[in-house]
C-alpha positions in Angstrom: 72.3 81.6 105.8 73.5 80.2 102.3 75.8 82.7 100.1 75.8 81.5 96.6 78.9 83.6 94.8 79.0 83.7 91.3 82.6 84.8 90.2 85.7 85.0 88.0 88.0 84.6 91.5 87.0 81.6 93.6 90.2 81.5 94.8 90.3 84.8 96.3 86.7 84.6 98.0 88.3 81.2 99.2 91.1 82.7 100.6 89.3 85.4 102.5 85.6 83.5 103.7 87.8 80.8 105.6 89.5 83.8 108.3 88.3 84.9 111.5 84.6 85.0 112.4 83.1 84.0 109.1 85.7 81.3 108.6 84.8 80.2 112.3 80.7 80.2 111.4 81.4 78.1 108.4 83.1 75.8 110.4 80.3 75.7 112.9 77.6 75.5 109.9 76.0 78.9 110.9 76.6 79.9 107.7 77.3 78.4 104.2 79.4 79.3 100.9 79.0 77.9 97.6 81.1 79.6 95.0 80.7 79.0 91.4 82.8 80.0 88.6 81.5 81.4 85.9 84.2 80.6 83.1 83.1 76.6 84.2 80.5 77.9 82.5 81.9 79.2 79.4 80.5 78.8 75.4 81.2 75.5 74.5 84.9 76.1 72.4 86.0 78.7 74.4 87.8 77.5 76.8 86.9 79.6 79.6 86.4 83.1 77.8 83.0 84.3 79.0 83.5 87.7 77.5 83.4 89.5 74.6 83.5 93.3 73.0 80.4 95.9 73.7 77.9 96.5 70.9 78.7 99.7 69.5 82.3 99.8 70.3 83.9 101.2 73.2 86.7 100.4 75.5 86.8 97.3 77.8 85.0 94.1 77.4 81.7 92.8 78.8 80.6 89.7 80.6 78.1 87.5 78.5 75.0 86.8 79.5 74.7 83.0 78.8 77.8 81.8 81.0 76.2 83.9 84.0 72.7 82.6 83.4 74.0 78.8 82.9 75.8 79.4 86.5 73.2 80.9 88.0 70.7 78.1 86.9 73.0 75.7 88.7 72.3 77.3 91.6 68.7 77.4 91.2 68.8 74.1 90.3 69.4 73.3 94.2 67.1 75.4 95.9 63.0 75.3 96.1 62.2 78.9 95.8 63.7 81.4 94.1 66.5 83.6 96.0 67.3 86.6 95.9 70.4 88.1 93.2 72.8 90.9 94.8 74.6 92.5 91.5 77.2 94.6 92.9 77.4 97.6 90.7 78.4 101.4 91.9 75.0 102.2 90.2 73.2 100.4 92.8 71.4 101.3 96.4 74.2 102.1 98.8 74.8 99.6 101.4 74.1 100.1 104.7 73.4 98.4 108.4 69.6 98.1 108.0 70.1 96.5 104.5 72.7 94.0 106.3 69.9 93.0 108.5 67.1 93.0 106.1 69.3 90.5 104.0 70.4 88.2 107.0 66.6 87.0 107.2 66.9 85.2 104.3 67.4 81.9 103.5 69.8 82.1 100.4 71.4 85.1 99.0 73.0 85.1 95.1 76.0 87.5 94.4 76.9 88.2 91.0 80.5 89.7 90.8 81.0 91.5 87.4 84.3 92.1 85.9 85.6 94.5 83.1 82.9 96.8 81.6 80.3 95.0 83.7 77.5 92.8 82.5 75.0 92.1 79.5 72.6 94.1 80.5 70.1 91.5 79.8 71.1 89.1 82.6 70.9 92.2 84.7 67.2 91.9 83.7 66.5 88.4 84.1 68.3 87.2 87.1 68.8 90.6 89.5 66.6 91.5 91.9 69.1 93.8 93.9 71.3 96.0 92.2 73.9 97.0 95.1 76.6 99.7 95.7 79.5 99.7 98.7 79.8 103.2 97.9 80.5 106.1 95.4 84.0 104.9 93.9 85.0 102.1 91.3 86.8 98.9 91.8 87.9 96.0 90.0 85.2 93.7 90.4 82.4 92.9 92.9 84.5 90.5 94.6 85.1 92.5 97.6 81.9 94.6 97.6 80.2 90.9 98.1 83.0 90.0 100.8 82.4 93.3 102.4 78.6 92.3 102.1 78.6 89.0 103.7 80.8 89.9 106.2 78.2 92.5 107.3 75.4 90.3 106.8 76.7 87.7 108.7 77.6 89.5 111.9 73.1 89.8 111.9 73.0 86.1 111.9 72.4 84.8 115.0 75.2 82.8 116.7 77.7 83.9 114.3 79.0 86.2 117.0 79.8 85.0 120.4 78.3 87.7 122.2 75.2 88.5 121.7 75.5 91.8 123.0 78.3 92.9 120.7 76.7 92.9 117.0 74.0 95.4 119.3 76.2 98.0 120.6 78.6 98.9 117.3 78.4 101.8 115.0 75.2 102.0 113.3 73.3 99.9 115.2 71.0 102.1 116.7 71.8 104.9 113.6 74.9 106.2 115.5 78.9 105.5 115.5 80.0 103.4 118.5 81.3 105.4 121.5 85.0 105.1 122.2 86.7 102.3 123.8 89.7 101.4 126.0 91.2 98.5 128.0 94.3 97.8 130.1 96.4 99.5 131.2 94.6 102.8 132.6 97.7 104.7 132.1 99.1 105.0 128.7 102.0 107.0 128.7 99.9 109.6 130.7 97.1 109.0 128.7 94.1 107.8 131.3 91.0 106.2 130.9 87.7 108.2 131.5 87.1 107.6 135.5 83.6 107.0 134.8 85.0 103.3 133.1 86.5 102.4 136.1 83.5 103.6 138.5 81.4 100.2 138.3 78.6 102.6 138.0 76.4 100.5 134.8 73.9 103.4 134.7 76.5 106.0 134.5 78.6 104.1 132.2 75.9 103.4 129.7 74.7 107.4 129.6 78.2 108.4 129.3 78.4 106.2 125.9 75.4 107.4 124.7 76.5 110.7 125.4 79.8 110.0 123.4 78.1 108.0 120.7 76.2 111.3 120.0 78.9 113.8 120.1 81.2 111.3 118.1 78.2 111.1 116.0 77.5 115.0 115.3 81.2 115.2 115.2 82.3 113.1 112.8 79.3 112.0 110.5 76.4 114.7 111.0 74.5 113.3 108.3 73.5 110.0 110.6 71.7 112.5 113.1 68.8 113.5 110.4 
């Protein structure tokens, strides 16, 4: 997998793709990250400003089109087919495990991280071929909807995690939220671990999640059991 990330911040996507497992697959070359900034690819004379005010006034400004087009074309520039472009916008699909795992079969993925007002909408038209949502609130910029994304996306790739088992059996996986889990010590301050854990009963241990994966499940998010 090959994440091309154009951004404002490529410091900041730096700073948080080099941590814990996805800094640990890039070291193993499971995955890849190429991060472009976009002001490198500013109007010439303008010294890195790559946006300007919205026609017809308003508040804010908005991202040109020719900056993000001359970045993304350096990434096209590399590649023999063309990928596919995530824009991550709160007007897009909501992102969810199936999407994670339809995405990790492809070779390269594009993220485009808006910033102020968002984007001409024309590059939006050109380049985009997924317009993509993290949910139904507002941020700053699409730098941590696309961290959020590859971090998820990532998990699906195989190797990245070391057990196989473990990107299988957590929330949403099978359309459910993960059952609950424990570990040493058995007594917590009178707080005990469910005797069936401790049974070495596998068959009984696996119904007894399912069964709490369910409950959880109808519990706390009844909208997953549709």
């Amino acid at each position: 997998m090959n994440y091309h990330i154009m951004t404002l911040f490529p410091e900041m996507m730096e700073k948080c793709l080099g941590e814990s497992i996805i800094g640990r697959a890039l070291r193993a070359g499971l995955i890849s990250v190429d991060i472009v900034n976009i002001r490198d690819h500013a109007d010439p004379g303008r010294k890195g400003r790559v946006d300007d005010y919205p026609f017809g006034g308003g508040a804010g400004m908005v991202m040109q089109a020719g900056p993000i087009d001359r970045a993304y074309q350096s990434i096209r520039a590399g590649l023999d087919h063309d990928p596919r472009v995530i824009y991550l916008t709160p007007q897009g699909r909501v992102f969810d495990q199936p999407m994670a795992r339809e995405l990790a079969a492809e070779e390269d993925l594009v993220f485009l991280c808006g910033h102020y007002e968002g984007v001409d909408e024309r590059i939006i038209e050109k380049i985009v071929t997924d317009n993509v949502s993290i949910g139904d609130y507002v941020l700053t910029g699409g730098e941590l909807p696309a961290l959020v994304m590859i971090d998820a996306i990532s998990r699906m790739v195989p190797g990245v995690l070391s057990n196989a088992e473990s990107g299988e059996e957590e929330s949403f996986s099978d359309g459910l939220l993960e059952y609950p889990q424990y570990t040493r010590p058995a007594d917590y301050q009178g707080m005990k671990v469910p005797d069936i854990l401790l049974s070495g009963d596998h068959a009984k241990v696996a119904a007894w999640r399912r069964e709490q994966s369910l409950l959880r499940t109808r519990e706390r998010r009844p909208d997953l059991l549709k």
